[in-house]
Legacy VTK file of the C-alpha trace (Angstrom):
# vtk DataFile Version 3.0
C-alpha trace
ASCII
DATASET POLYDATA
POINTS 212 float
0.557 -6.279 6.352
-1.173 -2.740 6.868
-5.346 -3.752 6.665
-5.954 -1.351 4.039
-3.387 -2.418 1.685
-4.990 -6.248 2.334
-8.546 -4.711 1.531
-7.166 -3.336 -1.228
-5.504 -6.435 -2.682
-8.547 -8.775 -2.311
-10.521 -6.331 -4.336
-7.808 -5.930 -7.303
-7.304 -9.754 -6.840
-10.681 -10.376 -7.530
-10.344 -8.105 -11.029
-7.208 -9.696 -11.842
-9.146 -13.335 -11.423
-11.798 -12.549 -13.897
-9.154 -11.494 -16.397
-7.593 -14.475 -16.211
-10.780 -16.284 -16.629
-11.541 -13.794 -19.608
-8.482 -15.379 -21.065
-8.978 -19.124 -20.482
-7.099 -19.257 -17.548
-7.984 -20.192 -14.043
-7.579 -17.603 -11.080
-7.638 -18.028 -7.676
-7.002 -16.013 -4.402
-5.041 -17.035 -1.000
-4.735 -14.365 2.038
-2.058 -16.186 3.021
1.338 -18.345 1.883
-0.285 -21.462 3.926
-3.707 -20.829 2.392
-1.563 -20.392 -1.042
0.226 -24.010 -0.577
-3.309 -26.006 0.774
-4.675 -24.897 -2.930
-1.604 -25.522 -5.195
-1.367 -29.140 -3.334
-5.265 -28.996 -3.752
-5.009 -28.265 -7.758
-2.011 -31.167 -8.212
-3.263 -34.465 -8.041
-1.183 -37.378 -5.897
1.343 -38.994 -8.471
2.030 -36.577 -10.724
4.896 -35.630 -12.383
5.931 -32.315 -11.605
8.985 -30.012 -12.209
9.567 -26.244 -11.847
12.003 -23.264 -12.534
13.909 -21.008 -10.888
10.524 -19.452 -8.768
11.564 -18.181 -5.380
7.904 -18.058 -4.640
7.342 -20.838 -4.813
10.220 -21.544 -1.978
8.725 -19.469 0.070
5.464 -21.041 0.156
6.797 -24.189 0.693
5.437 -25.704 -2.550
8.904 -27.551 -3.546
9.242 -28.914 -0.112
5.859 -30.238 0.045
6.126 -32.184 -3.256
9.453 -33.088 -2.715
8.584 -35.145 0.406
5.009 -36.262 -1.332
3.684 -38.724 -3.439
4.490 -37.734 -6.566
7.665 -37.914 -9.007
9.879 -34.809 -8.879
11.728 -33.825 -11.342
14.502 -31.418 -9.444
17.026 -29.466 -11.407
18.584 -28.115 -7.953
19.509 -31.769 -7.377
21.965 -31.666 -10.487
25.846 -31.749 -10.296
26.290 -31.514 -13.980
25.332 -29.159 -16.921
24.608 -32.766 -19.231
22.009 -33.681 -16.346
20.799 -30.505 -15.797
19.493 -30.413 -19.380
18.483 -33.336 -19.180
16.186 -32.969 -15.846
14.901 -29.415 -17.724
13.342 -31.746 -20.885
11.786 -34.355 -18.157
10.369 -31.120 -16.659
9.434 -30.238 -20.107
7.013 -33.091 -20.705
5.783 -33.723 -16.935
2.020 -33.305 -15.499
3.003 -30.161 -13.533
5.345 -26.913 -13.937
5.804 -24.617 -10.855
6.685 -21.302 -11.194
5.779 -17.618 -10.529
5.055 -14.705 -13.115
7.452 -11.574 -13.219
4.290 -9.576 -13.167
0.395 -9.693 -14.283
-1.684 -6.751 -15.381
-4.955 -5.891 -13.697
-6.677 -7.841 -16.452
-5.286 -11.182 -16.427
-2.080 -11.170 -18.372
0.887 -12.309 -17.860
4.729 -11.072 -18.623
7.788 -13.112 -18.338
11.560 -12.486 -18.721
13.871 -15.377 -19.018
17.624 -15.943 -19.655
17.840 -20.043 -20.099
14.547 -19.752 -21.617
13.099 -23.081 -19.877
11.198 -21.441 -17.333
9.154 -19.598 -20.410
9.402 -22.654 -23.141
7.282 -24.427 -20.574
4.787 -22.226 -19.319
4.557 -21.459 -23.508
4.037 -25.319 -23.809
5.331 -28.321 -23.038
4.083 -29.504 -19.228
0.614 -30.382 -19.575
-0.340 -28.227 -16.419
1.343 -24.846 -15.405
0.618 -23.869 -11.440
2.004 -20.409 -10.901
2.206 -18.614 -7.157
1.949 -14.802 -7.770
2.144 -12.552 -5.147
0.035 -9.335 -5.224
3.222 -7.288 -5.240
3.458 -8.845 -8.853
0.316 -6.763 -9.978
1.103 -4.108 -12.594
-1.441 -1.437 -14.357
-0.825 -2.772 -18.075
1.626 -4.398 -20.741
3.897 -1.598 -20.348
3.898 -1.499 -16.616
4.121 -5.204 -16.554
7.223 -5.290 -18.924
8.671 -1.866 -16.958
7.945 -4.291 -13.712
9.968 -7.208 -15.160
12.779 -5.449 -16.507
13.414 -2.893 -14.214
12.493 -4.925 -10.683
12.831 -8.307 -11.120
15.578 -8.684 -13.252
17.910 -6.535 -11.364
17.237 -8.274 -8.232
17.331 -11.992 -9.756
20.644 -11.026 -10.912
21.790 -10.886 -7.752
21.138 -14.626 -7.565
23.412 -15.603 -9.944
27.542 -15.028 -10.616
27.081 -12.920 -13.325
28.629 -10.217 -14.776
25.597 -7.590 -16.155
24.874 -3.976 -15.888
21.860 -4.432 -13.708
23.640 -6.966 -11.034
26.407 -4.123 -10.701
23.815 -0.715 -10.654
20.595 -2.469 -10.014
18.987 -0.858 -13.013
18.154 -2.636 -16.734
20.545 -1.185 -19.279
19.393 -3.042 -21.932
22.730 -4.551 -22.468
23.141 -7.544 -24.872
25.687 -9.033 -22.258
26.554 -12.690 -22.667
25.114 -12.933 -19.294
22.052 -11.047 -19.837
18.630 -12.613 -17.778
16.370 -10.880 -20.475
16.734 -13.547 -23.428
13.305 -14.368 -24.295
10.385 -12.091 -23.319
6.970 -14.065 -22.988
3.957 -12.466 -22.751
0.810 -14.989 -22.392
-2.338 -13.000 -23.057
-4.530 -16.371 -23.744
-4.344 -20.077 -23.027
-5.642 -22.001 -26.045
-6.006 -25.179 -23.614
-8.694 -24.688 -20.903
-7.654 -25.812 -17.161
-3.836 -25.446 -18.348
-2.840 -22.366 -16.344
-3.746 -22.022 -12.731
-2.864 -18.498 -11.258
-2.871 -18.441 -7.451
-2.672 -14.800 -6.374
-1.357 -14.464 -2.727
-1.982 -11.685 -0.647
1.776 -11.148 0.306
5.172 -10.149 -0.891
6.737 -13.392 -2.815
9.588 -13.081 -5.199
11.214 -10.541 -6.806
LINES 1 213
212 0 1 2 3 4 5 6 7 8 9 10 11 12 13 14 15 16 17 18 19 20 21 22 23 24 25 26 27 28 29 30 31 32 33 34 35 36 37 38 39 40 41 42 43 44 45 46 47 48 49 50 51 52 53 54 55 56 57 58 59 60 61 62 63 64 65 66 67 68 69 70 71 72 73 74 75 76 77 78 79 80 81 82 83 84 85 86 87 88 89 90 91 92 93 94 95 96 97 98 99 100 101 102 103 104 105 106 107 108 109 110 111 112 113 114 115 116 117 118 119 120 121 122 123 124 125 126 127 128 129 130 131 132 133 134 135 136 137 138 139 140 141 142 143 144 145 146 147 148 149 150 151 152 153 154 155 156 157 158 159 160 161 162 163 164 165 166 167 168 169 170 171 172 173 174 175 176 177 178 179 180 181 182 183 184 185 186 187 188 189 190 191 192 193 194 195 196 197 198 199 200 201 202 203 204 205 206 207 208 209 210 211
């Protein structure tokens, strides 16, 4: 990555940080995807329970690998062959220690904006899992709400659609059309601008493209 656009992002990570602090929640900032994985593993404690969504950040950090082969119970939805166990893995995920994810986008002050079409991914960073560890990459950082939500809608849900065999607007032009398709990813919109339980949300902001 270009130096100035690394200087740049460990100054706006640092004002994103104290937003999230502002709002109960703790920040924290990795230059790299190794340095990001040494302080999620850091945050979870050995023997936890711990389950996550559909992150690709997470992936690519090596996060679900790491706890996958570690000492703790796993709770893996990718394992399942049916829709019955599927569901059922989702509400073990639901009540475990630790939910892994990443954040569609956060504004420069410590909010965060979520778009989901099963809905699990935001019922439990809502509630539910008694610890939320998110990987956010600095590409993730928008202005405001509005950017935030323009972010979600209009980048990451186009692209995530790609992921999937559905048949939606966005996966065939790559742009939202606000459709109310029975395959639409935009369901639920979750916007978490306060955590009511202190030490519940850790935000580690990575100074690299993750995700979508």
């Amino acid at each position: 990555m270009d130096n100035n656009i690394t200087t740049r992002n460990r100054m706006l990570a640092q004002k994103v940080i104290k937003g999230l602090e502002s709002r109960n929640m703790t920040g924290y900032y990795a230059e790299t995807k190794e340095e990001a994985l040494n302080k999620a593993l850091e945050i979870i404690p050995m023997g936890s329970s711990i389950g996550w969504g559909g992150s690709v950040s997470i992936a690519e950090i090596g996060l679900k690998e790491a706890v996958s082969n570690g000492d703790y119970t796993v709770y893996n939805r990718d394992t399942c062959t049916t829709p019955e166990d599927k569901r059922k893995t989702e509400l073990q995920i639901f009540g475990s220690d630790y939910f892994l994810c990443s954040s569609n986008a956060i504004t420069e002050d410590g909010i965060l904006v979520n778009i989901d079409g099963n809905s699990n991914r935001v019922a439990a960073i809502a509630y539910g899992p008694l610890h939320v560890v998110m990987v956010v990459g600095m590409n993730k950082v928008a202005k405001d709400i509005d950017s935030a939500l323009f972010r979600a809608r209009n980048i990451a849900a186009p692209i995530n659609a790609q992921r999937f065999p559905l048949d939606t607007p966005c996966k065939k032009n790559g742009s939202c059309a606000n459709c109310k398709s029975m395959d639409t990813i935009c369901c639920e919109f979750l916007i978490t601008r306060f955590s009511r339980h202190a030490g519940r949300i850790h935000v580690i902001l990575v100074n690299e493209e993750l995700g979508y």
